[in-house]
TIRO-780181 format. One record per atom (N, C-alpha, C, CB): atom name; x, y, z; residue number from 1; residue in three letters. Coordinates in pm, 1 decimal, always signed. Glycine has a CB too. Layout:
+----+----------+----------+----------+-----+-----+
! at !     east !    north !       up !   i !  aa !
+----+----------+----------+----------+-----+-----+
! CA !        X !        Y !        Z ! NUM ! ALA !
...
+----+----------+----------+----------+-----+-----+
END
This chain:
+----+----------+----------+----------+-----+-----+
! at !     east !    north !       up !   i !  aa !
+----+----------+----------+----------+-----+-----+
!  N !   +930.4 !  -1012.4 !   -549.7 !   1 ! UNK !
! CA !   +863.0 !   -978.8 !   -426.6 !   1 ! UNK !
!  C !   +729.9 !  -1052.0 !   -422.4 !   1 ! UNK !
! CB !   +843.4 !   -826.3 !   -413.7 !   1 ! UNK !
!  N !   +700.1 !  -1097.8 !   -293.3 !   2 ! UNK !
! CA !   +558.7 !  -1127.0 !   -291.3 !   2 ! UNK !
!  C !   +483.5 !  -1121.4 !   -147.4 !   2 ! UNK !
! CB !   +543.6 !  -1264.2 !   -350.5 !   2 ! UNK !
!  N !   +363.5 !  -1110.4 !   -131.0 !   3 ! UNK !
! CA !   +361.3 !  -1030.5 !    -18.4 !   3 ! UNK !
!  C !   +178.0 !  -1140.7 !    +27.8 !   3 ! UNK !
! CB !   +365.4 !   -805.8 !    -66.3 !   3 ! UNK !
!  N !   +188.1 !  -1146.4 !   +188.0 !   4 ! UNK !
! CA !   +105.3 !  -1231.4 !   +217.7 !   4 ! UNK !
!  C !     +7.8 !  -1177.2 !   +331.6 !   4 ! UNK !
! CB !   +176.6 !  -1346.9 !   +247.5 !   4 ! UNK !
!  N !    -77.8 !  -1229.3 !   +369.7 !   5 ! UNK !
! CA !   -174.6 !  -1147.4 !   +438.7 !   5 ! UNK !
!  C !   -260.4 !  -1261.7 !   +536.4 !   5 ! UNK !
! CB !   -275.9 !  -1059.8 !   +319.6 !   5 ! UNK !
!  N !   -279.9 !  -1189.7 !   +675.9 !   6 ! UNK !
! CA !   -432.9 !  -1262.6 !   +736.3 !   6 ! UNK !
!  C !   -503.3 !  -1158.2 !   +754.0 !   6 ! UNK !
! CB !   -437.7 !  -1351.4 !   +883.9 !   6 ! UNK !
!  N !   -633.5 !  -1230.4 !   +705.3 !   7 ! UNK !
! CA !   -766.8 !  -1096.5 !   +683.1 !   7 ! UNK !
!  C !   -827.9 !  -1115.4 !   +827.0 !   7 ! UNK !
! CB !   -919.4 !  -1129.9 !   +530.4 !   7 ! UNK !
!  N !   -854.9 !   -994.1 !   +846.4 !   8 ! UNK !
! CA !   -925.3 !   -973.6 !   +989.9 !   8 ! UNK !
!  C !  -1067.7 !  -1048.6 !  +1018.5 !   8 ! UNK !
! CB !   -954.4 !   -814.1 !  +1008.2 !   8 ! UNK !
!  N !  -1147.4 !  -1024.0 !   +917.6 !   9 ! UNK !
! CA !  -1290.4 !  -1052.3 !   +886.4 !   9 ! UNK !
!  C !  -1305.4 !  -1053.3 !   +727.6 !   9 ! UNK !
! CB !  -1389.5 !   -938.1 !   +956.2 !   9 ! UNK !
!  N !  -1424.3 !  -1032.6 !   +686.7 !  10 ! UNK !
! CA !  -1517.5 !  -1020.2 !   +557.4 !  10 ! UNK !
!  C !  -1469.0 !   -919.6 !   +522.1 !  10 ! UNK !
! CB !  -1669.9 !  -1011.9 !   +561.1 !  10 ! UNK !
!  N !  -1529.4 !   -933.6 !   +362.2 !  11 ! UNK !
! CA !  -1478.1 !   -812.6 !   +307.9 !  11 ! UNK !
!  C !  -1553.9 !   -652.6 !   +341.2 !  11 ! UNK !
! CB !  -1482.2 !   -844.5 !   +157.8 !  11 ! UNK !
!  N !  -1506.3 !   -550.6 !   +357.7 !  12 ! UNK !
! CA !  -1584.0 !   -455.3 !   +402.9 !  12 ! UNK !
!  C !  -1607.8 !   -316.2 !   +299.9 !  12 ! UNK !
! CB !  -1521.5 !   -423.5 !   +533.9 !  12 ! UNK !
!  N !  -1593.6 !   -345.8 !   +198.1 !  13 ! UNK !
! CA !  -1652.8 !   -296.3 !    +76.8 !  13 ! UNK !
!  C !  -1665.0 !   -383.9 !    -15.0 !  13 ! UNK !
! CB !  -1591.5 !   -197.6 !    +23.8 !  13 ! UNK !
!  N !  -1757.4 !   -298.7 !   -155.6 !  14 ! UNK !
! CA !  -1783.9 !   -367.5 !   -275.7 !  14 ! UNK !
!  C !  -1667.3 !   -427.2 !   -356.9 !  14 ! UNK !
! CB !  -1852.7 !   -280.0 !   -356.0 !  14 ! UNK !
!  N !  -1587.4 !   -382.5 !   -296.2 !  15 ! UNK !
! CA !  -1476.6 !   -418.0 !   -448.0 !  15 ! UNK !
!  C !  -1364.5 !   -535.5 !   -368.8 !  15 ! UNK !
! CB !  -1353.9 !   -224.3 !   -524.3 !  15 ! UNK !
!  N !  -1445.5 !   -574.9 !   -261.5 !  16 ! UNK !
! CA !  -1394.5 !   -692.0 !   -211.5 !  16 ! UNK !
!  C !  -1322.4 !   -666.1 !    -84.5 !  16 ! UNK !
! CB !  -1310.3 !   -755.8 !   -308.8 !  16 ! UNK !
!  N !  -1257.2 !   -576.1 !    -99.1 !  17 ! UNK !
! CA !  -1137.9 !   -488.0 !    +14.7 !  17 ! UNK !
!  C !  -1130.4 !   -596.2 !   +154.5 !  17 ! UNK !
! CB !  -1217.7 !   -287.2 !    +82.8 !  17 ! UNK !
!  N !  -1031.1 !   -648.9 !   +224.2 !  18 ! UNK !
! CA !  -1014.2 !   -703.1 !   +371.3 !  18 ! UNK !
!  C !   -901.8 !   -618.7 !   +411.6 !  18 ! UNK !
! CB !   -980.3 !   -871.8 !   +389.2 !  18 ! UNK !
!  N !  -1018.5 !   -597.9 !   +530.4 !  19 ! UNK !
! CA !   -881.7 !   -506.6 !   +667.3 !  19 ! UNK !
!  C !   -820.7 !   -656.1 !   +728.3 !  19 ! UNK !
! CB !   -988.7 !   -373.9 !   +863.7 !  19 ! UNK !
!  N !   -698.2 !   -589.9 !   +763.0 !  20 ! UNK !
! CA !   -590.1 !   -714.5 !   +764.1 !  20 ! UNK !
!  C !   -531.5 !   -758.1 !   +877.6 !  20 ! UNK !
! CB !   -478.4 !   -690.6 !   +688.4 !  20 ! UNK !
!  N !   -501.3 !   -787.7 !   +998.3 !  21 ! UNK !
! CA !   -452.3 !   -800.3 !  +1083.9 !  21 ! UNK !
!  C !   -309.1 !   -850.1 !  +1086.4 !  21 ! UNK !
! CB !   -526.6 !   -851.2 !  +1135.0 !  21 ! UNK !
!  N !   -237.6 !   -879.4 !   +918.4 !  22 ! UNK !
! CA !   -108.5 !   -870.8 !   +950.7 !  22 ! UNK !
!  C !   -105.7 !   -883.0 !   +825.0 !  22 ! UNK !
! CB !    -32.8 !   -954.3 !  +1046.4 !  22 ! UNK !
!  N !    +54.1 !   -825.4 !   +734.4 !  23 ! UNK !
! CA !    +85.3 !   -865.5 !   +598.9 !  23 ! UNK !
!  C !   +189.7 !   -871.4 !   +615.3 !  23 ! UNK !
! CB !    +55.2 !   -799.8 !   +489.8 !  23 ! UNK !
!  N !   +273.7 !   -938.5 !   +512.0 !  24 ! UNK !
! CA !   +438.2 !  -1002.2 !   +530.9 !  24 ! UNK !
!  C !   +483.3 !   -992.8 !   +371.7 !  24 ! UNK !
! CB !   +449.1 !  -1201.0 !   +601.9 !  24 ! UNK !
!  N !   +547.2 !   -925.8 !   +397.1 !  25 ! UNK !
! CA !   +659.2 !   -871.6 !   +174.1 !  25 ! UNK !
!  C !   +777.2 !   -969.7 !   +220.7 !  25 ! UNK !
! CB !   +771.8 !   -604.1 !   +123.5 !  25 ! UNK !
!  N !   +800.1 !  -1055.4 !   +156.8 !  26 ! UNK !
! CA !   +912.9 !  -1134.9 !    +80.1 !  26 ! UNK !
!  C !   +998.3 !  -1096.3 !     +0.7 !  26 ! UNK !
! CB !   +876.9 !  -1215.1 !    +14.5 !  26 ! UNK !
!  N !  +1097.3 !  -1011.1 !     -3.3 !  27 ! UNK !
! CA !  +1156.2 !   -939.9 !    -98.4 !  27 ! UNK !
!  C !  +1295.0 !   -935.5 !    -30.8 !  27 ! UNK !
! CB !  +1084.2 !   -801.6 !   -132.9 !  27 ! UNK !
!  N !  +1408.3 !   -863.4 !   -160.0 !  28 ! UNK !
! CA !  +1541.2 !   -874.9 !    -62.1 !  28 ! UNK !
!  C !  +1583.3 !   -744.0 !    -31.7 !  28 ! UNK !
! CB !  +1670.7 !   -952.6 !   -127.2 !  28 ! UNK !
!  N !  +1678.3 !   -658.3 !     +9.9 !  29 ! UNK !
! CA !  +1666.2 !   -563.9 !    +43.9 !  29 ! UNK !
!  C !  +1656.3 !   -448.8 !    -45.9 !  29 ! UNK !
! CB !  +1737.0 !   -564.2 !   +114.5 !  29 ! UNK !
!  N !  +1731.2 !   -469.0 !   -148.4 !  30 ! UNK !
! CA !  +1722.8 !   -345.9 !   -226.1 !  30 ! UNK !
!  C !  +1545.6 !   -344.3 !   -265.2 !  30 ! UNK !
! CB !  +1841.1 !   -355.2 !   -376.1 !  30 ! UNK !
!  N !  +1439.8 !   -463.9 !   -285.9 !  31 ! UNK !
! CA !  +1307.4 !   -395.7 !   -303.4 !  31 ! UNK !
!  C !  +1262.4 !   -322.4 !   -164.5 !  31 ! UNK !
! CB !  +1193.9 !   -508.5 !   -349.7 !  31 ! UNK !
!  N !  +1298.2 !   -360.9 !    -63.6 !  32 ! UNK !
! CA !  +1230.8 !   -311.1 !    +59.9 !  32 ! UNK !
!  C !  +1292.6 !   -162.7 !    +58.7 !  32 ! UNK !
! CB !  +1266.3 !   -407.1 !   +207.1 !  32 ! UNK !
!  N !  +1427.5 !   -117.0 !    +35.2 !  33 ! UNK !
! CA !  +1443.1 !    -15.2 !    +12.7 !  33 ! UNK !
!  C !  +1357.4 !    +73.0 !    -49.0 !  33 ! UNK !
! CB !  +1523.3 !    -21.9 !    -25.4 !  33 ! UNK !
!  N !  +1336.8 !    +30.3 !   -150.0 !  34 ! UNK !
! CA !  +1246.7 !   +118.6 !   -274.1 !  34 ! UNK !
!  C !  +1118.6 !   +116.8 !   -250.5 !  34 ! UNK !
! CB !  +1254.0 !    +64.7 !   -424.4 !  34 ! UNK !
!  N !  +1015.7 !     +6.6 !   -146.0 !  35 ! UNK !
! CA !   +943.8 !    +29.6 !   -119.6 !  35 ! UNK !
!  C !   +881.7 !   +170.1 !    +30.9 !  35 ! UNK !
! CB !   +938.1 !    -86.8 !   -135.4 !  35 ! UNK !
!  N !  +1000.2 !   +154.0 !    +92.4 !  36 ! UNK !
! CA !   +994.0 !   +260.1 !   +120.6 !  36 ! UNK !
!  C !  +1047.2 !   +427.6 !    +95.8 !  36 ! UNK !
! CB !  +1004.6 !   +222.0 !   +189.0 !  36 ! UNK !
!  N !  +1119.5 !   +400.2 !     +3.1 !  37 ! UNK !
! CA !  +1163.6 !   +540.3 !    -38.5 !  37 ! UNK !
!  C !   +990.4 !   +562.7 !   -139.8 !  37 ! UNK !
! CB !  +1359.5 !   +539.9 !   -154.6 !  37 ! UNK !
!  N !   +885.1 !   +494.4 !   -168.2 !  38 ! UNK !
! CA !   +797.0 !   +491.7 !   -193.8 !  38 ! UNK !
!  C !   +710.1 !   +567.6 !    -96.9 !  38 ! UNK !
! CB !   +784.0 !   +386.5 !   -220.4 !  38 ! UNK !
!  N !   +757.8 !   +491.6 !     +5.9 !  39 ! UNK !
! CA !   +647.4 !   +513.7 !   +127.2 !  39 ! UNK !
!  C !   +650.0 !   +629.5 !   +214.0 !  39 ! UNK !
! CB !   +654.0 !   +406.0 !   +224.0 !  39 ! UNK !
!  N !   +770.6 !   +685.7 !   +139.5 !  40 ! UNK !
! CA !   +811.7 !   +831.1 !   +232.5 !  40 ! UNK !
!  C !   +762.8 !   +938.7 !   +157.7 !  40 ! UNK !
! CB !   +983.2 !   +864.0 !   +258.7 !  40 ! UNK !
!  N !   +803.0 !   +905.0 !    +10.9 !  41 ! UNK !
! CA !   +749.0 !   +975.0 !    -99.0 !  41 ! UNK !
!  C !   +588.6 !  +1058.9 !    -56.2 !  41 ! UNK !
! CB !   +733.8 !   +853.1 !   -223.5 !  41 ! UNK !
!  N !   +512.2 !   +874.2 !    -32.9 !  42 ! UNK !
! CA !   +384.7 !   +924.1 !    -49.4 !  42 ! UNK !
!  C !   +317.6 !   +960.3 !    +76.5 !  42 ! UNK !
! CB !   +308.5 !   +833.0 !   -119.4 !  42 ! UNK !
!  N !   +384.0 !   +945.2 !   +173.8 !  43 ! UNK !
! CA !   +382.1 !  +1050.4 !   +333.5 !  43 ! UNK !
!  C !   +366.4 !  +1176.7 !   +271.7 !  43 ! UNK !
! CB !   +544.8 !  +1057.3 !   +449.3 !  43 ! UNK !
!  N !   +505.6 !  +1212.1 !   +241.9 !  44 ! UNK !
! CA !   +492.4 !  +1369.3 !   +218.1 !  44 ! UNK !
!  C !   +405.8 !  +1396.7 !   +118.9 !  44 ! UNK !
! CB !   +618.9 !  +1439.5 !   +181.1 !  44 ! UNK !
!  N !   +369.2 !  +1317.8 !    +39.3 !  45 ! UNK !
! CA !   +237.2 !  +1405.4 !   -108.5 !  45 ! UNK !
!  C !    +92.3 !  +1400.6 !     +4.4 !  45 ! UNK !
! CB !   +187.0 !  +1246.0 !   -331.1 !  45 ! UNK !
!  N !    +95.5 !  +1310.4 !    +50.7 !  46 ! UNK !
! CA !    -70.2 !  +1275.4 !   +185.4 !  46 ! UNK !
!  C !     -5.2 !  +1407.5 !   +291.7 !  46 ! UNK !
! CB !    -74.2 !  +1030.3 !   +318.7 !  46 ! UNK !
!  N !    +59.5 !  +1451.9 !   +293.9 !  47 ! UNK !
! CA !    +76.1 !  +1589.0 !   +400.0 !  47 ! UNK !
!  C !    +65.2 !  +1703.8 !   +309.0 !  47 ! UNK !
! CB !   +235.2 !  +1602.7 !   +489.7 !  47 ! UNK !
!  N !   +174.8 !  +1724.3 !   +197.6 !  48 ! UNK !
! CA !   +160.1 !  +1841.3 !   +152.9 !  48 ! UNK !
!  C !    -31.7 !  +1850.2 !    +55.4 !  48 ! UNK !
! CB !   +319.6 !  +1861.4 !    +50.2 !  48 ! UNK !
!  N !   -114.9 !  +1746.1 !    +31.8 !  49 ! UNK !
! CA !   -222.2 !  +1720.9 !    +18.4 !  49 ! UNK !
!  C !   -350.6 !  +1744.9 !   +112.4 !  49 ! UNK !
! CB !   -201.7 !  +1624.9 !     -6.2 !  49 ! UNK !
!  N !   -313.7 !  +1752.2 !   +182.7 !  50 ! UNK !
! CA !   -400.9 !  +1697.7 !   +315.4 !  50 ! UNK !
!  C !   -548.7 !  +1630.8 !   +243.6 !  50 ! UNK !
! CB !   -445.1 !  +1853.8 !   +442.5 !  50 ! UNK !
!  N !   -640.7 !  +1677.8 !   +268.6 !  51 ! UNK !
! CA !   -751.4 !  +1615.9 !   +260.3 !  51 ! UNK !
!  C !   -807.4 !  +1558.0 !    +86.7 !  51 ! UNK !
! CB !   -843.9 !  +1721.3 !   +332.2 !  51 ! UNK !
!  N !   -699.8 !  +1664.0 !     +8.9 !  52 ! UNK !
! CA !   -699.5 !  +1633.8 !   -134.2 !  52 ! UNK !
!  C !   -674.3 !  +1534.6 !   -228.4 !  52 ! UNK !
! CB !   -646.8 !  +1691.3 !   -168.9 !  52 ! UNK !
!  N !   -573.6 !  +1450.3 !   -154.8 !  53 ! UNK !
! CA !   -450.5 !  +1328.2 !    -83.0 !  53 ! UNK !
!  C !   -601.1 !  +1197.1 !   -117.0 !  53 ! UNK !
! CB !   -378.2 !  +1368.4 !   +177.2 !  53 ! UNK !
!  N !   -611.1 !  +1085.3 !   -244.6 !  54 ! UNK !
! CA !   -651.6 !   +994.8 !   -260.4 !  54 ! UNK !
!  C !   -550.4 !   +916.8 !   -247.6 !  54 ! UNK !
! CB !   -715.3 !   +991.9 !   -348.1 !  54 ! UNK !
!  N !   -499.4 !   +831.9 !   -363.7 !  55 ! UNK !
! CA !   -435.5 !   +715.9 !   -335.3 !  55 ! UNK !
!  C !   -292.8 !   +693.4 !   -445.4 !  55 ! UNK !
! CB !   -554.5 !   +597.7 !   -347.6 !  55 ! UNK !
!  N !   -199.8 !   +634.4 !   -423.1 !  56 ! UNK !
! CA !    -98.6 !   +636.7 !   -518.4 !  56 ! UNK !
!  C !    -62.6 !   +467.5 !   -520.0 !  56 ! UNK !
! CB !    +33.4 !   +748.5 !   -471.5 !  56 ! UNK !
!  N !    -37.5 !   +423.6 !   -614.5 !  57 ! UNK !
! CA !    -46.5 !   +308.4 !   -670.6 !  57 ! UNK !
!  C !   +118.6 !   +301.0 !   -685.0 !  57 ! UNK !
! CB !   -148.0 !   +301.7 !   -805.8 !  57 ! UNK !
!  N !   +165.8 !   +193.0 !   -638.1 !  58 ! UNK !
! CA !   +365.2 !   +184.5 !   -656.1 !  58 ! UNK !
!  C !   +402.4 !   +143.6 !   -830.8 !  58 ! UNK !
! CB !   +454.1 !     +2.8 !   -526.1 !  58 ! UNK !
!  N !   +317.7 !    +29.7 !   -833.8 !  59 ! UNK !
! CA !   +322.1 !     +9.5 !   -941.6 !  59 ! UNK !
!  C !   +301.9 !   +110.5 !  -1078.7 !  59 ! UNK !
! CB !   +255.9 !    -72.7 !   -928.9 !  59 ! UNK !
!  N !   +229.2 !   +251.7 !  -1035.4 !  60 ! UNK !
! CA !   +221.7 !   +379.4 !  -1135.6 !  60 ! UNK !
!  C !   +330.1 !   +441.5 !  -1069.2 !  60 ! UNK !
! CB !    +73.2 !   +478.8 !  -1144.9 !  60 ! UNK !
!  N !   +396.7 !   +449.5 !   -984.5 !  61 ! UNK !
! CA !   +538.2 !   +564.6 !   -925.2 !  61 ! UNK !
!  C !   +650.6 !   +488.9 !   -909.4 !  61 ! UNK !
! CB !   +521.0 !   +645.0 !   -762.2 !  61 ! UNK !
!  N !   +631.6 !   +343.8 !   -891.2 !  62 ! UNK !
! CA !   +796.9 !   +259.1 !   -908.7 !  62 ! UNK !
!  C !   +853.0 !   +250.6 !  -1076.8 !  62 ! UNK !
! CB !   +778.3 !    +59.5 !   -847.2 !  62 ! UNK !
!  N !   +939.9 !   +316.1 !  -1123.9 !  63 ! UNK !
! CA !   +983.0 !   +273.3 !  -1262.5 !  63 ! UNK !
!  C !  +1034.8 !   +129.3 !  -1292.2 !  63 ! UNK !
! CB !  +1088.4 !   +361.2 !  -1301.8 !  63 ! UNK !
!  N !  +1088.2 !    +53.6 !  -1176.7 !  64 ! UNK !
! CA !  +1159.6 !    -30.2 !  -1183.9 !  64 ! UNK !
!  C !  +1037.4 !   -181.7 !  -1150.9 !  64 ! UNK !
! CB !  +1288.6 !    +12.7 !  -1083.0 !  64 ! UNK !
!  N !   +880.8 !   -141.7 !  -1143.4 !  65 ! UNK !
! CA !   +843.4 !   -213.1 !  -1082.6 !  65 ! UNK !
!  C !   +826.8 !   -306.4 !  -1174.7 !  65 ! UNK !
! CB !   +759.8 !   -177.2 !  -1011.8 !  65 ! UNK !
!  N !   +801.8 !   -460.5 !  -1114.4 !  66 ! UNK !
! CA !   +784.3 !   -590.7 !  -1206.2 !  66 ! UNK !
!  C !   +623.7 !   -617.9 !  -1229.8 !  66 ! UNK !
! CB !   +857.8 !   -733.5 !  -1126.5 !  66 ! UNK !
!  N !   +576.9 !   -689.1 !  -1331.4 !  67 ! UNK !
! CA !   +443.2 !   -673.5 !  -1381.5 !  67 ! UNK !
!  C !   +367.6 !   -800.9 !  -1276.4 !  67 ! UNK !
! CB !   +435.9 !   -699.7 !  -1572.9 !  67 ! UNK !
!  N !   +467.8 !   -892.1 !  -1210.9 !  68 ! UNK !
! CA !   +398.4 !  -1016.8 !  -1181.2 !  68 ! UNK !
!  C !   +443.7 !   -934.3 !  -1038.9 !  68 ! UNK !
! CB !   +452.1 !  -1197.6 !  -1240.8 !  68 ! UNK !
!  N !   +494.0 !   -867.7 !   -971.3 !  69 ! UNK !
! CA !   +436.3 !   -818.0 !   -828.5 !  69 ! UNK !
!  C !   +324.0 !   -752.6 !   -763.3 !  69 ! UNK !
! CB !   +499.8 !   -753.6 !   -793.1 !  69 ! UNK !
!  N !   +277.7 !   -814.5 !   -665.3 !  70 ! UNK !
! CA !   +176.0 !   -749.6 !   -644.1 !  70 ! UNK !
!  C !   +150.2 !   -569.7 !   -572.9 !  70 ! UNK !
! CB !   +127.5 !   -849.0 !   -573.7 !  70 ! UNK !
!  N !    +72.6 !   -522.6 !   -626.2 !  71 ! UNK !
! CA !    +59.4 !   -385.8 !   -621.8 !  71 ! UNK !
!  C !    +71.7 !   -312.0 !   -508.8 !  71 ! UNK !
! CB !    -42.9 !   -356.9 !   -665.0 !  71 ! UNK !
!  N !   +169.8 !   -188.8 !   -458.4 !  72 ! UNK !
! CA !   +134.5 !   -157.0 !   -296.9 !  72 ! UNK !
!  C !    +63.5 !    -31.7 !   -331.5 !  72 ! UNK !
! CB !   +277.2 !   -132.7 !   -173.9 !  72 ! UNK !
!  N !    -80.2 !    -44.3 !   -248.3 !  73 ! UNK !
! CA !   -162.8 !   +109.3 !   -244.6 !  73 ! UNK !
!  C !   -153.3 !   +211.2 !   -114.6 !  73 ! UNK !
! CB !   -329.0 !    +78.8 !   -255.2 !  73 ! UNK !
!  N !   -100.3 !   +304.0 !   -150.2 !  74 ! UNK !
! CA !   -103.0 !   +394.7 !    +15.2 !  74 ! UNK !
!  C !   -229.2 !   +498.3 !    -19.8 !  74 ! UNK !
! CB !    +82.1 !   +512.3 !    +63.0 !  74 ! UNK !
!  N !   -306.7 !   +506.7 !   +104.6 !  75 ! UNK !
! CA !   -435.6 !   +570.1 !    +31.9 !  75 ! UNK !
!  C !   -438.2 !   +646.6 !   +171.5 !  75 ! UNK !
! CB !   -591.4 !   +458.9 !    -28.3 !  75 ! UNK !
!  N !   -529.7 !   +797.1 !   +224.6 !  76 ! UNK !
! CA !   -561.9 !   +781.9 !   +329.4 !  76 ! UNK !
!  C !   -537.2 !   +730.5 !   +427.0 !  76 ! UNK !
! CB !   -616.3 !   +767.7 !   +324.4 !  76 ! UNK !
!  N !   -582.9 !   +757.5 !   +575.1 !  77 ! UNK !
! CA !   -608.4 !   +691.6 !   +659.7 !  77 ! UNK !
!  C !   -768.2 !   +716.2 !   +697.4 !  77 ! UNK !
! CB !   -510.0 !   +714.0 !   +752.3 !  77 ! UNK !
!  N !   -814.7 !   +561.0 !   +680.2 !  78 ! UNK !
! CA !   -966.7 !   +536.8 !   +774.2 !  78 ! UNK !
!  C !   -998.8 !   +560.9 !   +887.4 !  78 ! UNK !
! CB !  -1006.6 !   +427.4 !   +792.2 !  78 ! UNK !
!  N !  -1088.2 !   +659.7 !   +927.7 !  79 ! UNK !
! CA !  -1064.5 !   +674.9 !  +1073.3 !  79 ! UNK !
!  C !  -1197.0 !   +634.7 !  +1143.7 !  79 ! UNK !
! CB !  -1019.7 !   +827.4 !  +1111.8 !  79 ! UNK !
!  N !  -1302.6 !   +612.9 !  +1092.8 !  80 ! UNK !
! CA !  -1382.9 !   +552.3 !  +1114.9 !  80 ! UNK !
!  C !  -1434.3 !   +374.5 !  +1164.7 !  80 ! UNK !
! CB !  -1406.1 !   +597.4 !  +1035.5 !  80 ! UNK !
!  N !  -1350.3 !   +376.0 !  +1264.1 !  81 ! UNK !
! CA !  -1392.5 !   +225.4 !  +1346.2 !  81 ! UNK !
!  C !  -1474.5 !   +164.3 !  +1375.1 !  81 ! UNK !
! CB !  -1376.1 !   +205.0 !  +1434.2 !  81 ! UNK !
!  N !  -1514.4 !    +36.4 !  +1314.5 !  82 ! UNK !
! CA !  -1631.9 !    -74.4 !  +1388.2 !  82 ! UNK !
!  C !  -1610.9 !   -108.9 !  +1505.2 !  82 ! UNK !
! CB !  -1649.4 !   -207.8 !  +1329.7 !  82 ! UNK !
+----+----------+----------+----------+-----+-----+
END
């Protein structure tokens, strides 16, 4: 899998972070599967969580994940707009 990005602007925190205006995963179906049986996963932990609800890392909850893919983070939602 590998996954590509256009950054909106600058980075908008310290640790480098770009909000993105589009990203694109390269993968074949069975990863896209698993990335979202990921992504449903961590819906329901960010609901049954609510505000408690930080961030889950795929690469710490995929067993199957590969060391040279890059990492998917579901964190929150930002609701605070520039």
């Amino acid at each position: 899998m590998r996954a590509f990005a256009y950054p909106k602007g600058g980075q908008i925190n310290e640790h480098g972070l770009l909000e993105l205006v589009e990203f694109s995963v390269s993968a074949n179906p069975e990863t896209i599967r698993v990335l979202a049986k990921f992504m449903l996963a961590a819906a329901d932990k960010m609901e049954s969580m609510g505000n408690r609800f930080g961030h889950l890392h795929a690469q710490d909850e995929i067993e199957s994940w590969k060391d040279h893919w890059p990492d998917l983070v579901i964190c929150g939602e930002v609701t605070n707009e520039s």
